[in-house]
N, C-alpha and C positions, 0 to 999 in steps of 0.2 A: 187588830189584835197584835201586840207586840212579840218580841219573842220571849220574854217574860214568861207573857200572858199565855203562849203556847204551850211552854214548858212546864208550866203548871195545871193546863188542862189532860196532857198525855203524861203525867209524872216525871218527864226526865228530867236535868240539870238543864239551865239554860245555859246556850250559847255563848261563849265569850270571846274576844279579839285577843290577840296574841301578835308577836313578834317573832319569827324562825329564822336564827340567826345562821348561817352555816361560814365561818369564819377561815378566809385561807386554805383554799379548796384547790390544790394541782392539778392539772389537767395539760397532759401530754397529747400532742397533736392534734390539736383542735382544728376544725376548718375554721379560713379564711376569707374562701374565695365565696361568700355565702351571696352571691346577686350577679347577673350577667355581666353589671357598670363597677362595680366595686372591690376592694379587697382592702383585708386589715383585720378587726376585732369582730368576732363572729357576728351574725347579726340577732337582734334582740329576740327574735321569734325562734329562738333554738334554745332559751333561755325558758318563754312560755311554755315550748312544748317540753322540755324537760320539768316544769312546773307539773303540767299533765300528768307525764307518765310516771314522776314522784309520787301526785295524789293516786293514781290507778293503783301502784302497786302498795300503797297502804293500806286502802281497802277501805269503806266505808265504818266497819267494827274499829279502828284504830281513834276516829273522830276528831281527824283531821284535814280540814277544808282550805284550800289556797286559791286564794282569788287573783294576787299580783307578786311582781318579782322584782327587785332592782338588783340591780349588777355595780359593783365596787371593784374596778383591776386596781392592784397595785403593782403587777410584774407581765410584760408582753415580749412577748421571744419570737419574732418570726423568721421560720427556717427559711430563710434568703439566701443566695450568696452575699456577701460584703466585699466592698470596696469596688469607689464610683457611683454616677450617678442611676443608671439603668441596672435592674438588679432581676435574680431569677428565681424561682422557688427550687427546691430541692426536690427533686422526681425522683419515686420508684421506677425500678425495670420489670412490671411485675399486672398480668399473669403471664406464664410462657405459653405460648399456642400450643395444640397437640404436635406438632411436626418439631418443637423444640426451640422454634426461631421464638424470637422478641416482637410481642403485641407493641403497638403502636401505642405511645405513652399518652394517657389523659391527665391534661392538664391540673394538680392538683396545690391547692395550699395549706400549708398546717403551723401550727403555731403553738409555743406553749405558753400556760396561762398561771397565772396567782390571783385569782379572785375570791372575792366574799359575795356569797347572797342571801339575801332580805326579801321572807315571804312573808306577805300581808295572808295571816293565817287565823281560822277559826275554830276556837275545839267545842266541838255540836256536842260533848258530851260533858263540857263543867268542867273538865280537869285543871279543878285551882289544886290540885297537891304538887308542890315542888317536887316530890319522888317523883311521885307519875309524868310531872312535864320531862324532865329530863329523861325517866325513861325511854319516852315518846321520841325526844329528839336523838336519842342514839341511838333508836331504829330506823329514822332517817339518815343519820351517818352510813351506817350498817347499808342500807339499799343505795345509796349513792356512791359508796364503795365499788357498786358494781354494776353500775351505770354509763352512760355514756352522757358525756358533756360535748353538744355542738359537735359530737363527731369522735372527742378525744377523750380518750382516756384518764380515768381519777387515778392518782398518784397518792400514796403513802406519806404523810409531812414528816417533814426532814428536821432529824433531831434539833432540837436548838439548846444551847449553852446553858443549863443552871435552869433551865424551864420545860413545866409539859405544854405537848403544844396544846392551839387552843380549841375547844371544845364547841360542837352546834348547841344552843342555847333557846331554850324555848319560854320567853317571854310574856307573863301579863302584860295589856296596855293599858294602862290605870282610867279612872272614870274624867278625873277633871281634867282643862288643859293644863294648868301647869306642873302636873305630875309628868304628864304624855310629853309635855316639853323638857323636864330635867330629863327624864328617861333617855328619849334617845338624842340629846346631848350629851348624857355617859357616854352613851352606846357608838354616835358619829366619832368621838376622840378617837377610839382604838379601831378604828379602820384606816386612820392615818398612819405612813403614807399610802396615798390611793387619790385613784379618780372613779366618779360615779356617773354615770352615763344616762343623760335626760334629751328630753324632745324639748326642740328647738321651731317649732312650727311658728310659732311668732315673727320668728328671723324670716321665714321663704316670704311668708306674704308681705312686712313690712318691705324685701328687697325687690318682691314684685311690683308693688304700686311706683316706688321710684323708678325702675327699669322703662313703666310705663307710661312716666314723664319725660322720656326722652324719645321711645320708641313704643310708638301706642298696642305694633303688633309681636309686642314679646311677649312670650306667654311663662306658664311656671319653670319648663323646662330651662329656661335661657335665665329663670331665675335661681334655680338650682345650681346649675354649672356656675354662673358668678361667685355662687359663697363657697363653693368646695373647691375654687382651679383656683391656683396661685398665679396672682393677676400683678404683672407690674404695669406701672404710667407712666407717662412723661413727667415733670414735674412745670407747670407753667410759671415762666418767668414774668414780674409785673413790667410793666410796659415803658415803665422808667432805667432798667436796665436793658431796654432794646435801641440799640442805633439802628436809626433809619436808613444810615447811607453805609451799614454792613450789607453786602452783599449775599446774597441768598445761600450762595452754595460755600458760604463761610466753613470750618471749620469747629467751631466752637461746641463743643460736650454741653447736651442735656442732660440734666442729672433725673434718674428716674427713681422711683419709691414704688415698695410691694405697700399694695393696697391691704390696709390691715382686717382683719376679724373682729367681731366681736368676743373672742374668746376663743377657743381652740373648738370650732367648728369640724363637724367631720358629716359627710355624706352617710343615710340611715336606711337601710330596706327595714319600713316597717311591718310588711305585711304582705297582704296579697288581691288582686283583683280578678274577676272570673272571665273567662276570653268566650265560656262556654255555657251552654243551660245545665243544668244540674243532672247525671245520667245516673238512672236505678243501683242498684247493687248489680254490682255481677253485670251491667252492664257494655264495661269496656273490660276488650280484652287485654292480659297481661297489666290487670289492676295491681296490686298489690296486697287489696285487702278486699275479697269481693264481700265481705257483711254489710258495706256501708257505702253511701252513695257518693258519688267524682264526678268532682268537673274540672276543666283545665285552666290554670290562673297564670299571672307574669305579676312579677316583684311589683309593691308599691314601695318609694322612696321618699323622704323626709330630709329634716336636718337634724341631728343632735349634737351632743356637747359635752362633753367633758369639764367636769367642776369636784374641787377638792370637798369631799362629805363636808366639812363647817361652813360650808356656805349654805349648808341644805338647813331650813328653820322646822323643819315637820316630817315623818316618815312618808308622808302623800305625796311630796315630789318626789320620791326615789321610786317608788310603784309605776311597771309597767302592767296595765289590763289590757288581755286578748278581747274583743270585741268581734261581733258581728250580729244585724240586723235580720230577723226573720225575713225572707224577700231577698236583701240585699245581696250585690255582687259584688260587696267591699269586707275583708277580712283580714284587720289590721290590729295595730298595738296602741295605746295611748300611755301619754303620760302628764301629770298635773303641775310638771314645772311650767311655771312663767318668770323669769329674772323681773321684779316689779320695776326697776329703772326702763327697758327697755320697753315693759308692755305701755307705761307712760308716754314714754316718745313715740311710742308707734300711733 
């Protein structure tokens, strides 16, 4: 039975796909240091879970369902020091101990952000009136107002010149494809300038298999660190500019070359995996939330990528989905990009 068909046996409106645009979104000190191995741009699972706690606080009366997120920065600030090449975050002195002295500083990173995000959204209750979407979406302004992003805080948009700023946008996704394709070809223009943040799983395993024409016992780890360390080479000279009777301990400069990317590669925590069995509610002490059950996990890690929105041909690459199998001790993110040049060669 479709959902149609459901909707017409229990009388409501049927379900319709939609687009939730939130355009240009500040967010003052955001974490950075989001994985033991990592630091930089928050990692995507702060993105989900604020997905979450957006749909919780709408409520199921509001009828509004989110299944995926993508993330578009176009502005990253991290509170570093500058200048040189070794750099430090900027530390609090802060809480003060009872006796007045200075607590020992925990290591922290924050960063401020300019992003747009794109939820892959459902309205369970028909709402094709254009009042009512838009009403909808400025009660999701309204709650992400006062919210927390990855840590930081949503900032108030900064007047701009001759314009109001821009507005969360709650989108039909029309029936045919090449409506769904003009649509958010409108829609990719004006997130430019920006970058969109996709999975790159393609990349680890095609750099596995070659790792493992050289060196049968590499495994993924040693394929990971190759695409994210900045790797320089020798550069091998053809064997017609080598004289035989130069001496070894010649003098002469090799010239070396940084081994390139395929595109601005970046190191990904996407998720999580379980160290432990699953423990009841209220099982472990100084839980956090004793209603619901814990178990203790360590980062899973990926590759992703950064690509300017016009390279994206469908909303389905930009959607990130939380996943996890009933059973399963894997509790990760996906995402539907594949660059089709690459998946070819691989």
């Amino acid at each position: 039975m479709t959902t149609e068909d459901q909707a017409a046996v229990t009388g409501e409106a049927p379900a319709a796909r939609a687009l939730l645009v939130v355009p240009r979104l500040r967010v003052q000190n955001a974490n950075t240091v989001s994985s033991p191995l990592t630091w930089g741009f928050p990692a995507i699972t702060a993105f989900t879970g604020l997905m979450t706690a957006l749909e919780r606080r709408l409520g199921r009366e509001a009828g509004l369902a989110l299944h995926g997120v993508g993330v578009i920065c176009h502005h990253f600030e991290p509170q570093v020091t500058r200048g040189g090449f070794v750099r430090s975050f900027h530390l609090t002195r802060n809480p003060v101990l009872q006796d007045g002295s200075t607590a020992a500083i925990v290591e922290e990173g924050r960063a401020h952000l300019d992003i747009t995000l794109v939820f892959d959204a459902e309205l369970t209750r028909g709402q094709t009136g254009e009042a009512e979407r838009a009403a909808l979406a400025g009660q999701v302004a309204e709650l992400l107002a006062g919210m927390r992003v990855a840590g930081g805080s949503v900032m108030p948009p900064l007047p701009t010149a001759g314009r109001a700023p821009a507005r969360p946008q709650l989108r039909l996704v029309p029936d045919g494809d090449e409506a769904r394709l003009e649509q958010f070809s409108r829609l990719k223009r004006r997130w430019l300038p920006g970058f969109a943040l996709v999975s790159r799983d393609d990349l680890l395993q095609q750099r596995l298999v070659e790792l493992r024409q050289r060196q049968p016992q590499a495994g993924v780890l040693e394929a990971w660190l190759s695409l994210v360390c900045l790797t320089h080479r020798p550069e091998r000279q053809p064997e017609a500019d080598v004289d035989a009777h130069e001496p070894a301990s010649s003098d002469k400069k090799v010239p070396w070359q940084i081994e390139r990317r395929p595109g601005w590669i970046v190191p990904l925590p996407v998720g999580y995996a379980a160290l432990s069995d699953l423990h009841p509610a209220g099982g472990v002490a100084g839980a956090r939330d004793t209603r619901v059950p814990l178990r203790f996990v360590e980062s899973v890690y990926s590759l992703g990528q950064w690509i300017s929105p016009h390279r994206l041909t469908h909303a389905g690459q930009l959607f990130w989905y939380p996943a996890h199998a009933p059973g399963s001790s894997l509790y990760r993110c996906f995402n539907d990009f594949i660059d089709p040049p690459v998946a070819e060669a691989a």
